[in-house]
C-alpha positions as CSV (number, residue, x, y, z in Angstrom):
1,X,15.0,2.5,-26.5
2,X,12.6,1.8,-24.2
3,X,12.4,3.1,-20.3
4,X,12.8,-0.3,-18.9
5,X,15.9,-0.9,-21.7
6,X,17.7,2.3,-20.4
7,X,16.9,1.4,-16.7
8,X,19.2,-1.9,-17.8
9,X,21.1,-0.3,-19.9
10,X,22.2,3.1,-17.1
11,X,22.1,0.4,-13.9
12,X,23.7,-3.1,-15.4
13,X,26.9,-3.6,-14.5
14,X,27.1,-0.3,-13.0
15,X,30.0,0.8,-9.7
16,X,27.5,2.5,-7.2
17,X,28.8,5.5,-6.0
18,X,28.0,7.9,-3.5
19,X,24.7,9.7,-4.4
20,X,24.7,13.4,-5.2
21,X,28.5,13.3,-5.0
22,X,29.8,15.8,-7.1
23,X,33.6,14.6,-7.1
24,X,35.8,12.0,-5.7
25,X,39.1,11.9,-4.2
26,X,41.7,9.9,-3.1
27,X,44.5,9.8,-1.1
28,X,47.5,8.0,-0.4
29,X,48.6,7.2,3.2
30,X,52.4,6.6,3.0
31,X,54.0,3.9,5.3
32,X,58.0,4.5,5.3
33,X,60.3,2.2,7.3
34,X,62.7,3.8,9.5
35,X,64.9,2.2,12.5
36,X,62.1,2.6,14.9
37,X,59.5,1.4,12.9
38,X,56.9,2.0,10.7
39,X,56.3,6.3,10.2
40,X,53.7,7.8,8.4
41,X,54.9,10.8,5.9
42,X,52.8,13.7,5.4
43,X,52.9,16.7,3.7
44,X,52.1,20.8,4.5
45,X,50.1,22.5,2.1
46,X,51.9,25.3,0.6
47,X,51.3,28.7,1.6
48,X,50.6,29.5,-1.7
49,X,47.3,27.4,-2.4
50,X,44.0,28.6,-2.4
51,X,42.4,25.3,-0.2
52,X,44.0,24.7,3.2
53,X,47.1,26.7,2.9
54,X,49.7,25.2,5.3
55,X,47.7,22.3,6.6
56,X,48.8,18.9,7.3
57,X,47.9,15.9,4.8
58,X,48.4,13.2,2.8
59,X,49.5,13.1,-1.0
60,X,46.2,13.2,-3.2
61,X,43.7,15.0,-5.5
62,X,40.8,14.8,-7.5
63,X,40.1,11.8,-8.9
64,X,40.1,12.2,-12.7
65,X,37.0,10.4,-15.6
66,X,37.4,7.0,-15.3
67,X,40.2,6.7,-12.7
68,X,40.7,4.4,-10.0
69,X,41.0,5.5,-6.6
70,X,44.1,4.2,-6.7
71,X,45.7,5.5,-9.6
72,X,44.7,8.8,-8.5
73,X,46.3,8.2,-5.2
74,X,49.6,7.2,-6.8
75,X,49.5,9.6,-9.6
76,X,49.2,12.5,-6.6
77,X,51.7,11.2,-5.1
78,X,54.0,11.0,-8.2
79,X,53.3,14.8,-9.3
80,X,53.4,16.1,-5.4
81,X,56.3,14.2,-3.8
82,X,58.3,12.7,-6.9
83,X,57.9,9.5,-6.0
84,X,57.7,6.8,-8.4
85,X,54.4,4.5,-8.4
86,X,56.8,1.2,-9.0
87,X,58.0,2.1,-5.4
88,X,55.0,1.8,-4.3
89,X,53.4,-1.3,-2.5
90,X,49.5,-0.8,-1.9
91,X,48.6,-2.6,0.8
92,X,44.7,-2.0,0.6
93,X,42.1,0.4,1.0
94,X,40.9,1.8,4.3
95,X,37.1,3.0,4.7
96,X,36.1,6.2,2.5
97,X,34.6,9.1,4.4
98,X,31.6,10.9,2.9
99,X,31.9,14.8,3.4
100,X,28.7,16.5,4.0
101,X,29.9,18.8,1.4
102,X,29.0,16.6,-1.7
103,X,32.4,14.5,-1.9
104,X,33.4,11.0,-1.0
105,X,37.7,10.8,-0.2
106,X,39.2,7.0,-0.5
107,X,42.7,6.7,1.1
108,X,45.1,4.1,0.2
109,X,47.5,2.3,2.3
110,X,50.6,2.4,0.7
111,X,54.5,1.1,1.7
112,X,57.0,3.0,0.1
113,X,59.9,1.2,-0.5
114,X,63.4,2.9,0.3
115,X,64.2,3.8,-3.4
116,X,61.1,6.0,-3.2
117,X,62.1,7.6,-0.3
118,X,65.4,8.2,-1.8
119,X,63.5,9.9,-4.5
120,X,61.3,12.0,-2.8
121,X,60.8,15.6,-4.0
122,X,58.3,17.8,-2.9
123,X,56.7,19.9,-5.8
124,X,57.0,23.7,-4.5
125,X,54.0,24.8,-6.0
126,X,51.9,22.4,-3.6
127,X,54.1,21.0,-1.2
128,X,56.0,23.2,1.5
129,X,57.6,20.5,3.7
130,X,57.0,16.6,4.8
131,X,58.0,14.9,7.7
132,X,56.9,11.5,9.5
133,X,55.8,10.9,12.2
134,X,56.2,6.9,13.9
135,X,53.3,5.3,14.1
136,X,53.7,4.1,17.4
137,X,52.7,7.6,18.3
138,X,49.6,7.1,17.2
139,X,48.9,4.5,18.7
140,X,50.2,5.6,22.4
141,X,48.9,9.2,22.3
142,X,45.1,9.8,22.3
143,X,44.1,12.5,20.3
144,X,42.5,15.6,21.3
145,X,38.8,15.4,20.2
146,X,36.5,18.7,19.3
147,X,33.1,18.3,18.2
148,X,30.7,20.7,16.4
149,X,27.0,20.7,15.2
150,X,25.9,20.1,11.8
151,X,22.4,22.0,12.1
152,X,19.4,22.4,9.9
153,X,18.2,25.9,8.4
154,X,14.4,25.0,7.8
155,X,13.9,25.3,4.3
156,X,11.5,28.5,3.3
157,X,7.8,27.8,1.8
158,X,8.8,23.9,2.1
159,X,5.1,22.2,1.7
160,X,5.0,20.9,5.1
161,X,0.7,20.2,4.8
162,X,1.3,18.7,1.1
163,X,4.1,15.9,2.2
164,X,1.9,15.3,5.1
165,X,4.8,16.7,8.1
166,X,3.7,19.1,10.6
167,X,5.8,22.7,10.4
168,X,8.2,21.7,13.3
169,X,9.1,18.8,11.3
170,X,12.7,17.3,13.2
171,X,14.7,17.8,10.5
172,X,17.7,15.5,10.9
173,X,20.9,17.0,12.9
174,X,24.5,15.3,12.8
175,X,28.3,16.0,14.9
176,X,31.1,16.0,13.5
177,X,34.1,14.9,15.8
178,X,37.4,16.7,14.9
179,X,40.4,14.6,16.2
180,X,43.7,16.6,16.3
181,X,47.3,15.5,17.1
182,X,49.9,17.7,18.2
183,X,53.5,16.3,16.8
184,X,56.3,18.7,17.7
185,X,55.3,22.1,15.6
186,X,52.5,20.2,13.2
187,X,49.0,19.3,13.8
188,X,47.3,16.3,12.5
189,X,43.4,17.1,12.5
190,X,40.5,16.9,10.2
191,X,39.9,14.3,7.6
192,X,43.9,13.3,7.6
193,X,43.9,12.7,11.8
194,X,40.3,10.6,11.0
195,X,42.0,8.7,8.6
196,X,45.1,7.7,10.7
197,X,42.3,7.2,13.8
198,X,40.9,4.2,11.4
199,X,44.5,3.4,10.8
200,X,46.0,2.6,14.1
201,X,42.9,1.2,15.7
């Protein structure tokens, strides 16, 4: 095969991606009607997990070869909270956020239907408690924002003369802005409080 006949052959019909991403994740964002209106449900981490250990989020994982973002979210959801994917209605896909760590995380909107709430049952192993929060919150409370750097470490013998860029090159710099939510004894921050930011503007 010739260079330009894998060029079509790697690049035709192919799903960009996120470049250099090393895995991708998805979550789902559960909608649950209750008397005062749409909540969101969320989960704690259980204590017993190496990653975030007792923080707030949504149901979700890794996204495995070949899956959707949204069968990930749903099969999460299933092997976290129980919940059957039939009691599921997805209502669409909110903007990804790209991590600066290598990963790209898709939520998904999703209304779960009474039945599903009947069912719910939080896997131990992951899942230490959930509880909703109306939406209307959200929407009426600003959050508190915190913001921290992102800076460069210049890189050490980098060939500044040879690509032609003086040795105080402006490497580029970034913030990141942390919103956090305070809901009785839980906090909503991080990724999960930038994802309901998108949602409830």
């Amino acid at each position: 095969m010739s260079g330009l006949e894998e060029l079509r052959s790697r690049f035709g019909g192919h799903a960009p991606g996120l470049l250099g991403a090393r895995h991708s994740y998805a979550v789902l964002c559960p909608l649950v009607e209750q008397s005062d209106g749409l909540h969101l449900l969320f989960e704690v981490r259980s204590a017993s997990l190496r990653r975030q250990p007792g923080e707030v989020c949504f149901p979700g994982g890794r996204q495995e070869s070949g899956e959707s973002a949204v069968a990930c979210a749903l099969r999460e959801t299933g092997e976290e909270l129980a919940i059957p994917a039939g009691q599921i209605e997805v209502l669409g896909l909110p903007d990804f956020i790209c991590n600066p760590r290598g990963f790209l995380l898709q939520p998904v909107l999703g209304l779960v239907s009474p039945e599903g709430l009947a069912a719910l049952c939080p896997s131990p192993a992951e899942v230490a408690e959930v509880f909703t929060v109306p939406l209307d919150f959200f929407r009426q409370t600003p959050p508190e924002i915190y913001r921290y750097d992102l800076t460069p470490t210049r890189p050490e013998g980098f060939p500044y003369g040879a690509v032609g860029v003086p040795e105080d090159y402006p490497w580029s710099r970034g913030t990141v802005e942390v919103p956090v939510w305070f809901w009785q004894d839980h906090a909503v921050w991080g990724m999960t409080a930038r994802i309901v930011r998108e949602l409830v503007k």
